[in-house]
Each structure stands twice: as C-alpha cells, then as structure tokens.
VOGU-3710 file (C-alpha; in Angstrom, 3 decimals, decimal comma):
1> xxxxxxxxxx> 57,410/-12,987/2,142  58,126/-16,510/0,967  55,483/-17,907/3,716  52,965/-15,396/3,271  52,777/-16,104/-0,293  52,561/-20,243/0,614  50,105/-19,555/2,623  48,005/-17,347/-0,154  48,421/-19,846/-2,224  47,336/-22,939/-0,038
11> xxxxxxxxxx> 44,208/-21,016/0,540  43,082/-20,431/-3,009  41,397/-23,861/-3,351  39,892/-23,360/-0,129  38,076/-20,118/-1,561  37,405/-21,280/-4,721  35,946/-24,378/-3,013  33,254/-22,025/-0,620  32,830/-19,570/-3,571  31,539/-22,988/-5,616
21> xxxxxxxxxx> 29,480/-24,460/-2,707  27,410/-20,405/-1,885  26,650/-20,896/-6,218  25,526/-23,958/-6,037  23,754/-23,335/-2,713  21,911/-20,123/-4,206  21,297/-22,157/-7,305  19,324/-24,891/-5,888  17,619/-21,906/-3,404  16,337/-20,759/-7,033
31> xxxxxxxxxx> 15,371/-23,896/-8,261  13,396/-24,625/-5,414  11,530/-21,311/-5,224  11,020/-21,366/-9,063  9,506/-25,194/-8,282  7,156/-23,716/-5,615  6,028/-20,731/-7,361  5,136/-23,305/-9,964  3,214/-25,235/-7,878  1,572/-22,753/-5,734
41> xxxxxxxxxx> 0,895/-20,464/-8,146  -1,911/-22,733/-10,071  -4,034/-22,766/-7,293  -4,905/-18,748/-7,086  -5,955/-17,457/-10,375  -5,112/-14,020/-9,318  -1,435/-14,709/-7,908  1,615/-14,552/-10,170  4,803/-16,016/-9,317  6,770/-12,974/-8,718
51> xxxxxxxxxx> 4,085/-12,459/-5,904  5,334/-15,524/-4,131  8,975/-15,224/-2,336  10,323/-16,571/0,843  8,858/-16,142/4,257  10,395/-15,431/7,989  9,473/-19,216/8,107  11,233/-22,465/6,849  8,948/-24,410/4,930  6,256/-21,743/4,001
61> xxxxxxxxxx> 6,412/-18,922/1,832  4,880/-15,603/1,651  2,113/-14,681/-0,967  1,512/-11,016/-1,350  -0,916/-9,143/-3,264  -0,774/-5,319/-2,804  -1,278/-5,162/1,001  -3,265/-8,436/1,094  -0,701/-11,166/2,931  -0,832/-14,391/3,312
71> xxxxxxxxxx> 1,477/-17,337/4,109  1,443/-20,833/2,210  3,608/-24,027/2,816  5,987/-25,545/0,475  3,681/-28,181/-0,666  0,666/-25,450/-1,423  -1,498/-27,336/0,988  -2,027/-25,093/3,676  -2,795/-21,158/3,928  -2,341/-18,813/6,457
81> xxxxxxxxxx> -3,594/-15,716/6,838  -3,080/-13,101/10,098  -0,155/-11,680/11,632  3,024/-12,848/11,383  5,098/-11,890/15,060  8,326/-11,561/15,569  8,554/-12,272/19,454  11,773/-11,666/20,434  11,772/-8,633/18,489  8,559/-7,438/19,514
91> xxxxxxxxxx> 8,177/-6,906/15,627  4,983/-7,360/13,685  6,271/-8,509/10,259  3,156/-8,642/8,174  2,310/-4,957/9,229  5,867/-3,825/8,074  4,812/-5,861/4,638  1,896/-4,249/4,478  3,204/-1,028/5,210  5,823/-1,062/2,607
101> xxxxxxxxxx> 3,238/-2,188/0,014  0,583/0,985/0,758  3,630/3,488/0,953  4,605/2,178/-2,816  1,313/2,244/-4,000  0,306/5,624/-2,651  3,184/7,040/-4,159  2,581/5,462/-7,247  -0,577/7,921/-7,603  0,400/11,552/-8,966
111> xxxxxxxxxx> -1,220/14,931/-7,242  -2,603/15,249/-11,095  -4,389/12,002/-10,412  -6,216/13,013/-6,977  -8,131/15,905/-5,507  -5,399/18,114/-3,569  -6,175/20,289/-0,838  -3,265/22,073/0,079  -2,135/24,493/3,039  0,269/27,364/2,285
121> xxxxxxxxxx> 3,072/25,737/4,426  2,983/21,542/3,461  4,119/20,017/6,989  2,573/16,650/5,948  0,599/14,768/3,106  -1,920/12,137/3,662  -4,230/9,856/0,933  -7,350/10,510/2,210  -9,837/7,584/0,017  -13,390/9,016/0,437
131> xxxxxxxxxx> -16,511/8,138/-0,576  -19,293/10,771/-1,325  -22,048/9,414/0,644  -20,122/8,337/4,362  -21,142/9,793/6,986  -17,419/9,946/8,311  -16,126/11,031/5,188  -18,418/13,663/5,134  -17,501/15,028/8,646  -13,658/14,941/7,599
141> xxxxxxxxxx> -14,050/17,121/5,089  -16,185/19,542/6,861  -13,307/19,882/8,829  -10,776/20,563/5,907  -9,612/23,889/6,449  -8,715/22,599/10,110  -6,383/20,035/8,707  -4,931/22,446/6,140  -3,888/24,688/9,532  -2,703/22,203/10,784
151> xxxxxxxxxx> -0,370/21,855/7,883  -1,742/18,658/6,683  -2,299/18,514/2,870  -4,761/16,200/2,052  -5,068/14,107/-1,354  -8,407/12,912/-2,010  -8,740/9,742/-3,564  -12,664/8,880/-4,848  -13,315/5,125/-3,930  -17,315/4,415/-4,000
161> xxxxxxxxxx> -17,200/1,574/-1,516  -20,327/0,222/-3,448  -18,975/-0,269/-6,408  -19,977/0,955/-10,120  -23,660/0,616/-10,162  -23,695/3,079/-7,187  -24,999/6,445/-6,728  -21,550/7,487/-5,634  -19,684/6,579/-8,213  -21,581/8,495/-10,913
171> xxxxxxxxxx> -21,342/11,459/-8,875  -17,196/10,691/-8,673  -17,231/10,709/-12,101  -19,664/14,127/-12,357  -16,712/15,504/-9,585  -13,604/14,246/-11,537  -15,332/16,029/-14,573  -15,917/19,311/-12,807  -13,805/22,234/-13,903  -12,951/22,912/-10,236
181> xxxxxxxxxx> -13,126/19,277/-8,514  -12,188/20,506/-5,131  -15,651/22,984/-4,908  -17,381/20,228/-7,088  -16,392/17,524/-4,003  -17,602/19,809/-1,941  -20,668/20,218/-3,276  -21,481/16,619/-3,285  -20,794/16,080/0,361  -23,102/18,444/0,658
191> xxxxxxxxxx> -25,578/17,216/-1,665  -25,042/20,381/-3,396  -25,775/20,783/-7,179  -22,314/21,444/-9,112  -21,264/21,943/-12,961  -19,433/18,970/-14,493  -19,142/18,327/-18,176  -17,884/14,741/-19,700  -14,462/13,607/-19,540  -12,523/10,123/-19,302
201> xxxxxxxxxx> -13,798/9,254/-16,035  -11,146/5,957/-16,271  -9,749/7,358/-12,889  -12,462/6,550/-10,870  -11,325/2,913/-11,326  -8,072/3,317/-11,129  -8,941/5,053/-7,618  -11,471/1,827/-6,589  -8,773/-0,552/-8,191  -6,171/1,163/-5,958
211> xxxxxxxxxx> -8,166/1,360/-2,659  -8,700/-2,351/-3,340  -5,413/-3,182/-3,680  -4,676/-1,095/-0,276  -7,035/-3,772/1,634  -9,723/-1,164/2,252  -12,033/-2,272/4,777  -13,994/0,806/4,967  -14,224/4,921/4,511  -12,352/7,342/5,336
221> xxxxxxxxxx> -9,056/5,497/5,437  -6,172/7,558/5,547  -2,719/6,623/4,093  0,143/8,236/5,316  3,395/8,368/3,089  5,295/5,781/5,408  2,240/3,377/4,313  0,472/3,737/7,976  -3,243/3,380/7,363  -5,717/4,907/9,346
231> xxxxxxxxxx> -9,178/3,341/9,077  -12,219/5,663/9,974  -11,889/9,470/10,763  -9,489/11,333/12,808  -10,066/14,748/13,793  -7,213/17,253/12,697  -5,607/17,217/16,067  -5,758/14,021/16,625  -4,045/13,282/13,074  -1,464/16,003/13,140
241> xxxxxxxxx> -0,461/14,122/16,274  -0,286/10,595/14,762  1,717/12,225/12,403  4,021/13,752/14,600  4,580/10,543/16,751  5,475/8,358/13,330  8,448/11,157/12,934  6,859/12,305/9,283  7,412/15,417/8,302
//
C-alpha cells in the first residue's frame, strides 16, 4: 500500500506537468487560428471568421460558406478551390463538407415554408428547388403523383434561377400567394391561369437566398435529407432508387 501510494504520488507532477503543456498547447492552437482568421478574413468581404477553421492540411485552412468550400494558406496568399481527397481512405472530404452543410440548411427550412406534396405513406422526403419556367422542372412535376407512389414526398422550394427582375419570380410570388399553392404551381408549369391575392412574398428570397447558399448550379436540384444533391431531373424510379442505395428512409 505504502509503494502504491509513492508511486501515486511521484506521478502527480508528471500529470500536472502534461495537463499544463495540452493548455498551453491548445492555447497557442487558439491564438494562432484567432491570428489567421484575422488576417484572412479582410480579404473576402463576405467571409466571417467563424467561417474559417482548420483544414485536413497543415498550413492551410478551410473557408466555408454554406456549401461553397474553399481552402486558404496560413499566410492568406493562396486559394484553393476543388476537391479535397483523402487517398488512403478513398474519402472525398469536401463532398462530406458539403454534404453536412446542405443537410443543415435544408432542415433549417419548415414544411410551412415550402410547397409539400405528400403521399399517404412518407417513405422519403426530398427538397426539390424548382423554377417555373425549366423545362426539367417542368417534366418532374408532371410526374408528381409517380413520385408520391413511390413514397417520395416532395418539398418544393421556388428558386427563379434568373433572379428578381424575372418572369418567374413574379409568378413565385403570384404561387406563394395562392390560396392553394400546390394547384396554383401547377398551374404555372402549365402556363395555366390561377387565383392569387397579395401576401408577404419575403419567402421567395429566402428560397433564392437558400438555393444560393446550397451552391445551385442549375434546376431541378434535388436535396436529400443526408445533404446528397442531385442536379437535373431524375425520374421517380430512378430517385426512389438513389434513395434506397444512400440507406434513407
């Protein structure tokens, strides 16, 4: 008992001594990612320093922006922007960042703030951003009661890929002010007359803003709830098996 306790009692110092040098170690790992925030973080207008945070890399750091990744060195001279691979894992990192980033933000959107089309039995959800004059997004929706036997409940988000001054996005506005905005969507992919009334049509730009911050190339893109995005139209077979193979249910 006697040695046991000697030997407790030599090693005290020796832990106090590594619990002092991981402090001080994490402290200066602060100081020096508060230092390059500082510095990096002057030369993009649009980046904040909570957006910038270590990378897979020594020396550079990631800076991320919704989906939008990018990788700059210490020094904020040089930017990178692409995929980040991990090789031996086989393991594309900026994908997984990405990924994590649209899953967040899609869920960050309530049902209440989208068009819903729902099947009786829910086997999976998708974020579906459409514009009213694609082609493509047109011939997805013609298609909708396929997906909803399919199980697949889609949540319409309105994102005029032309921007405000566009045809489309007064007639988002016209649909988000429709009593019934699923017939009144509808319509308009039809070019179909509907009844709409005024309304704060605000969430037409929080749907652009969102798609934007997404990294929207293009419509259709579909989101699915891991943060998987689909750019371009799937037919429902083809999606309810994408689905499947990611393991959502």
């Amino acid at each position: 008992m006697i040695i046991k306790r000697t030997i407790e009692i030599r090693l005290l110092p020796a832990l106090a001594a590594i619990l002092l040098w991981t402090a001080s170690a994490a402290a200066a790992e602060d100081a020096e990612l508060e230092a390059v925030r500082a510095k990096i973080s002057t030369k993009f207008e649009s980046v904040n320093a909570e957006d910038i945070n270590p990378s897979p890399i020594d020396g550079w750091y990631t800076v991320q922006k919704g989906s939008v990744v990018a990788y700059v060195s210490a020094d904020g001279r040089y930017l990178l922007q692409g995929d980040l691979i991990d090789l031996d894992m086989q393991v594309n990192l900026t994908e997984i960042s990405r990924n994590d980033a649209r899953r967040d933000l899609v869920a960050s959107l309530e049902d209440e703030r989208s068009i819903v089309f729902s099947p009786t039995e829910v086997k999976h959800t998708v974020t579906v951003f459409t514009d009213i004059d694609c082609t493509y997004c047109r011939k997805l929706h013609s298609e909708i009661d396929d997906y909803l036997e399919k199980g697949i409940q889609v949540r319409y988000v309105l994102y005029p890929r032309n921007g405000p001054a566009s045809k489309a996005w007064s007639t988002s506005e016209d649909v988000w002010c429709a009593r019934d905005r699923n017939a009144a969507l509808t319509a308009a992919k039809l070019d179909r007359s509907f009844e709409t009334a005024k309304c704060d049509t605000s969430v037409v730009s929080e749907h652009y803003t969102l798609g934007r911050d997404i990294g929207l190339s293009g419509t259709p893109a579909i989101v699915f709830e891991d943060g998987t995005l689909v750019g371009g139209y799937l037919p429902p077979a083809a999606l309810s098996m994408r689905l499947e193979q990611n393991g959502l249910n």
